[in-house]
Structure formats: structure tokens, C-alpha cells
MDAnalysis code that builds the backbone (N, CA, C; Angstrom):
import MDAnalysis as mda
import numpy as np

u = mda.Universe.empty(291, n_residues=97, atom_resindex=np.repeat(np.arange(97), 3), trajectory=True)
u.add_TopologyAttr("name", ["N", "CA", "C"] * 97)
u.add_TopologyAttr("resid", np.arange(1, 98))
u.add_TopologyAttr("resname", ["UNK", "UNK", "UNK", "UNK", "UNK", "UNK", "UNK", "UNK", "UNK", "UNK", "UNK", "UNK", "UNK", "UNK", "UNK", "UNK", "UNK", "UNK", "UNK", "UNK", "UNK", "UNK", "UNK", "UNK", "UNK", "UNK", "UNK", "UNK", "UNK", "UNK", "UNK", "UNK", "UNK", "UNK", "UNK", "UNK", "UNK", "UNK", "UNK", "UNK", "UNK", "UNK", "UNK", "UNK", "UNK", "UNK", "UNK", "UNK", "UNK", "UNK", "UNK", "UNK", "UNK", "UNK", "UNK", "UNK", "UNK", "UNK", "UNK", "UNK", "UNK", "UNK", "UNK", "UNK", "UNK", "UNK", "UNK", "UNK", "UNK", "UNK", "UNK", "UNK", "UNK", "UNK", "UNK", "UNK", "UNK", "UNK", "UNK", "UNK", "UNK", "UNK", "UNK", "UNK", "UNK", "UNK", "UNK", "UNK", "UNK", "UNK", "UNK", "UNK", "UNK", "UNK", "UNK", "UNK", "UNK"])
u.atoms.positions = np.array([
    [0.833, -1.175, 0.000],
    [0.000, 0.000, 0.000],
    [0.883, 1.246, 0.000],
    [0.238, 2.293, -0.882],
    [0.839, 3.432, -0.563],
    [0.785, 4.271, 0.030],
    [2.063, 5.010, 0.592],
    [1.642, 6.306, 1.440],
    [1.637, 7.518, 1.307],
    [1.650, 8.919, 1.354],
    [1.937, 9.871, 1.384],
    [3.365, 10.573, 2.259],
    [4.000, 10.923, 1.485],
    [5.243, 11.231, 2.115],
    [4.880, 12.459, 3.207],
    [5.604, 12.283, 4.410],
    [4.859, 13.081, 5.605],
    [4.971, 14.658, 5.441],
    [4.263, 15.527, 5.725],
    [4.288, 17.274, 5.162],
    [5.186, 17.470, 6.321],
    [5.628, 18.432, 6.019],
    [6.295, 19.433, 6.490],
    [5.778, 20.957, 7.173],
    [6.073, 21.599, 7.859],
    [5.264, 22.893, 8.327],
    [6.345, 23.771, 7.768],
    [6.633, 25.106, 6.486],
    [6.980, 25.710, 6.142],
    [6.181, 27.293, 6.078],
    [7.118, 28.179, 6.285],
    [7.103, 29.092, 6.302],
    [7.116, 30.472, 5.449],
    [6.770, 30.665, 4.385],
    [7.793, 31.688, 3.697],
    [7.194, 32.832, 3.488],
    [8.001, 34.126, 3.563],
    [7.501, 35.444, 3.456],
    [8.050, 35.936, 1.788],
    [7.228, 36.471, 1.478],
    [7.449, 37.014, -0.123],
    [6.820, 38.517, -0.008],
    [7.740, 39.023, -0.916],
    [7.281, 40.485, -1.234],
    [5.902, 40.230, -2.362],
    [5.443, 41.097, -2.260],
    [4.290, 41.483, -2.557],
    [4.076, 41.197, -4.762],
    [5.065, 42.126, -4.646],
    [5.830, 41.961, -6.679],
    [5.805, 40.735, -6.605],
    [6.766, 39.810, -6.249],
    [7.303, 38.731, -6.774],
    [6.070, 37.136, -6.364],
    [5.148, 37.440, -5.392],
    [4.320, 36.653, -5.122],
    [3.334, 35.971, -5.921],
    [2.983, 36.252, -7.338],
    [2.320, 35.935, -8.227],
    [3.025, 34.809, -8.975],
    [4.508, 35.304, -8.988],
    [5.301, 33.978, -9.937],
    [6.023, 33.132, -8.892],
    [6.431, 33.340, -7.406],
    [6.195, 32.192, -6.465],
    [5.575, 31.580, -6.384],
    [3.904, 31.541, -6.609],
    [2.632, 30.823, -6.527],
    [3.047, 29.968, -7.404],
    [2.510, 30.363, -8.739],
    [2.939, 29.718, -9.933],
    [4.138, 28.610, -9.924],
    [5.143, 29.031, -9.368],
    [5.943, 28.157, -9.459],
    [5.954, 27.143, -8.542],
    [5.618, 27.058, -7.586],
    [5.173, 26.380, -6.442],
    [4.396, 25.401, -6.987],
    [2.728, 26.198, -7.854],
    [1.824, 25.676, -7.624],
    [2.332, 24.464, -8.969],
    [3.240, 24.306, -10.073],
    [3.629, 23.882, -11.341],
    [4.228, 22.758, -10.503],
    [5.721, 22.949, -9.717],
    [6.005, 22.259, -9.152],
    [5.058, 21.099, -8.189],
    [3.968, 21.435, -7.625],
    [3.224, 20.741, -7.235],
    [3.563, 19.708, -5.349],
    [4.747, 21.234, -5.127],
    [5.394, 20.691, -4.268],
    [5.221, 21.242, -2.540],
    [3.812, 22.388, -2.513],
    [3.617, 22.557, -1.158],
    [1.991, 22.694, -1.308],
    [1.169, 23.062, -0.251],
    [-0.181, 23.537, -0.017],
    [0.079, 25.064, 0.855],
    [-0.458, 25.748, 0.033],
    [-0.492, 27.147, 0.398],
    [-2.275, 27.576, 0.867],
    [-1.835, 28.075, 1.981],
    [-2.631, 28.599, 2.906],
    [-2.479, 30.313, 3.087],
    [-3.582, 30.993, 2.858],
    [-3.075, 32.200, 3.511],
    [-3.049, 32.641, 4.855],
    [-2.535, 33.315, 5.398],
    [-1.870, 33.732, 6.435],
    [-2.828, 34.592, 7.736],
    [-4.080, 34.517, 6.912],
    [-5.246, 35.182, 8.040],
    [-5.858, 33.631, 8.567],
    [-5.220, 32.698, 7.887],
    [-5.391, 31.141, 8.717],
    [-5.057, 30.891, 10.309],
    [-3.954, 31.440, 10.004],
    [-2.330, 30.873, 11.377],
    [-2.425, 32.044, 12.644],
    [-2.954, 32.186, 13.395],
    [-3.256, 33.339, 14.424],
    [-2.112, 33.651, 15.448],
    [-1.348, 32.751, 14.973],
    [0.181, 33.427, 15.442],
    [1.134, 34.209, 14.789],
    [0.703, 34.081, 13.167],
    [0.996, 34.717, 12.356],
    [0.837, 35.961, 12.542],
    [0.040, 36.274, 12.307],
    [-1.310, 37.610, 12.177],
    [-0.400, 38.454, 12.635],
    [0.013, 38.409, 13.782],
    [0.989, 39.523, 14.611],
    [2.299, 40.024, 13.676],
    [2.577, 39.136, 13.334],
    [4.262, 39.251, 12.421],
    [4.402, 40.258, 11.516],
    [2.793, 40.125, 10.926],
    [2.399, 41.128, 9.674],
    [1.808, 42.309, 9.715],
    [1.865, 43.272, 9.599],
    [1.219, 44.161, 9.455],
    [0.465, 44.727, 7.736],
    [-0.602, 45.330, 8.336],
    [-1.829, 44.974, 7.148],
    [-1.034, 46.903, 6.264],
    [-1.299, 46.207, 4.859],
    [-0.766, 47.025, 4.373],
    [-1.797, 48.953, 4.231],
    [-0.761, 49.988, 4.262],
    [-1.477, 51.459, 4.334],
    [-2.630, 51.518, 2.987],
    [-3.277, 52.228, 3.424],
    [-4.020, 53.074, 2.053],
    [-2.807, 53.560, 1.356],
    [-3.029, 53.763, 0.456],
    [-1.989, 54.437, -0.728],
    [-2.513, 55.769, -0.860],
    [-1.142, 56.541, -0.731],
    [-1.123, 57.822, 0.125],
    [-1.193, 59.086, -1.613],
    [-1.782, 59.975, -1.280],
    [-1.946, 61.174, -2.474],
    [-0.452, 61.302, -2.865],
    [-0.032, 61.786, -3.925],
    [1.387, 61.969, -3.809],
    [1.475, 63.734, -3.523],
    [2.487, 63.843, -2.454],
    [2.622, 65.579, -2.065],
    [3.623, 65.936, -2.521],
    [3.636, 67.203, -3.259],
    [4.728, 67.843, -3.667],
    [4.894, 69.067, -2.926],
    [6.563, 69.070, -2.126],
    [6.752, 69.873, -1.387],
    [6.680, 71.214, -2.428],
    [6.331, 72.522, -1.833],
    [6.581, 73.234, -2.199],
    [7.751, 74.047, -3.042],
    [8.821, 73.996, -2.736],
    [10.016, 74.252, -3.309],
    [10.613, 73.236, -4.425],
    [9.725, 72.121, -4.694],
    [9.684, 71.391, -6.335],
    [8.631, 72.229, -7.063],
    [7.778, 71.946, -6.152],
    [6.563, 73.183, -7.101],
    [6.945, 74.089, -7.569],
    [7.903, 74.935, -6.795],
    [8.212, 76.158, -7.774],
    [9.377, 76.051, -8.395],
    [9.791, 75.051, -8.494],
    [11.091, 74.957, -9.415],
    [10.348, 73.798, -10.819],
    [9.464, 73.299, -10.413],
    [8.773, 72.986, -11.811],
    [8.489, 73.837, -12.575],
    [7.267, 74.810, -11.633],
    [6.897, 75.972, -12.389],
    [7.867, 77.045, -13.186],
    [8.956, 76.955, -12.698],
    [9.908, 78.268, -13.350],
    [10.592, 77.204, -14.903],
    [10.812, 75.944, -14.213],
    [11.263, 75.101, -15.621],
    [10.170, 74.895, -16.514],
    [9.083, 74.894, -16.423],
    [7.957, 75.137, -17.321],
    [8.092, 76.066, -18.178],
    [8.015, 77.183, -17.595],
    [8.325, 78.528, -17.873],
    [9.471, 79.057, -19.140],
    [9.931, 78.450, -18.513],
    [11.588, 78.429, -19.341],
    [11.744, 77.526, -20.628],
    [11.197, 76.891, -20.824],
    [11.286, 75.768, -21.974],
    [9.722, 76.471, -22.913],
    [8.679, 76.787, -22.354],
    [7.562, 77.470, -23.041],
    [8.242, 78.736, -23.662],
    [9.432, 79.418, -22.933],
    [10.300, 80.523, -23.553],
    [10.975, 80.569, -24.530],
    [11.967, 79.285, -24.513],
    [12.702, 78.849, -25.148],
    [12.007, 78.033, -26.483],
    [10.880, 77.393, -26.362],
    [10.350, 76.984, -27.344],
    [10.073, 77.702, -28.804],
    [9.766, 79.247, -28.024],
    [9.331, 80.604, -29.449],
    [10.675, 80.753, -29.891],
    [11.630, 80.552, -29.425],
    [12.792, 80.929, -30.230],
    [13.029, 79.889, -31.344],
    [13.417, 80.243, -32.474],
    [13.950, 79.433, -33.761],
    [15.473, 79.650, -33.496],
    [16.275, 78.717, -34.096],
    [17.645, 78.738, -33.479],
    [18.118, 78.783, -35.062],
    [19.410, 79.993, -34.930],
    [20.054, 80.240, -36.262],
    [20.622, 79.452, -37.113],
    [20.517, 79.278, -38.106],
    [21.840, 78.581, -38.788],
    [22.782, 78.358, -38.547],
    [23.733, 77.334, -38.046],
    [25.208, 77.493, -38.054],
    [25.959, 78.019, -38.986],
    [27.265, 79.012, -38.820],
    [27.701, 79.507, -39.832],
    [28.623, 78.622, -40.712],
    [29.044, 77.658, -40.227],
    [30.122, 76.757, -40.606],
    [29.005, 75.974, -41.623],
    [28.143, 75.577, -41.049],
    [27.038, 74.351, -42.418],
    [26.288, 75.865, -43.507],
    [26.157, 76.973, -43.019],
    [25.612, 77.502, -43.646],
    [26.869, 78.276, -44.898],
    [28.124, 78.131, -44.827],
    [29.223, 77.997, -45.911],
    [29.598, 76.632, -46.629],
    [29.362, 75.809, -45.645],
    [29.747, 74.105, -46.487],
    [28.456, 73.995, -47.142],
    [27.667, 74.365, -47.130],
    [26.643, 73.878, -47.770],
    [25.336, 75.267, -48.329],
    [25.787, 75.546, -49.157],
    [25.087, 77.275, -50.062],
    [23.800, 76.833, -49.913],
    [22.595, 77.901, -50.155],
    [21.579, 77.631, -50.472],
    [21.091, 77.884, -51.818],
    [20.204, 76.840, -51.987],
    [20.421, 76.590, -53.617],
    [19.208, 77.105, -53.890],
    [19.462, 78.137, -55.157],
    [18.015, 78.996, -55.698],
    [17.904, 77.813, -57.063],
    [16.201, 77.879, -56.889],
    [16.205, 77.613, -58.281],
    [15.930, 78.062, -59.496],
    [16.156, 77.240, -60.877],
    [16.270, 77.665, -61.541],
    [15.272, 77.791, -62.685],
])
């Protein structure tokens, strides 16, 4: 008769990113039973439950250094930039004929 080879009690913590292709690979391999972690009430403590995701704040003094680089490139944009004089001798402009 056959048996089942005896389990093991394992542990593992994974970041959050990489937890989708741990599963996967785990689950392909066919080599543990995954439980989540609001199971184990000794757990629970270890973890802390993740924040709301926070507005993003921009300190003031980026703010105004965005605003002035805004500024400056909307300035710089109206300008047309001259000919070089060196391409504008190597290379004449050709009237036609």
C-alpha cells in the first residue's frame, strides 16, 4: 500500500511583486499547499496589514522649481535657433532655376 510522504510545516515570506510567480511556481512544481496567512493566528501579529496608498505631495520648493522650468522651456520653445555659420558655408543655399 501506498503512502503519502509526511508534510512538512513551512514558512515563507514574499514580497508582494514577486508573489504571483512564487505561486505559480510552487503551484507547477506541485510541491507545497499554500494557505493564507489570516489562517495561522500566530501569524497575524508578524504582519502588518498594508497602508491606504497615500496622495502623492509635492513639497513646495519642487513646485516652484517645476513651475519656473515650465516657464523656461515654453520661452525657449518661441525661439527658432540660427543657422550654423560653418554648415551655412559648407553647404550654399540653392536657388532655383
Amino acid at each position: 500500500m501506498l503512502r503519502p510522504a509526511e508534510m512538512t510545516r513551512l514558512t515563507i515570506g514574499v514580497h508582494a511583486a514577486k508573489r504571483d510567480a512564487m505561486v505559480a511556481a510552487l503551484h507547477e512544481a506541485g510541491v507545497v499547499e499554500l494557505r493564507p496567512i489570516v489562517d495561522e493566528a500566530p501569524l497575524r501579529e508578524l504582519v502588518t496589514p498594508p497602508s491606504p496608498p497615500r496622495s502623492p505631495v509635492i513639497p513646495p520648493d519642487i513646485a516652484a522649481a517645476r513651475s519656473r522650468i515650465e516657464r523656461a522651456v515654453e520661452i525657449l520653445a518661441t525661439v527658432t535657433p540660427e543657422k550654423n555659420p560653418v554648415v551655412a558655408l559648407l553647404s550654399p543655399h540653392q536657388t532655383k532655376k
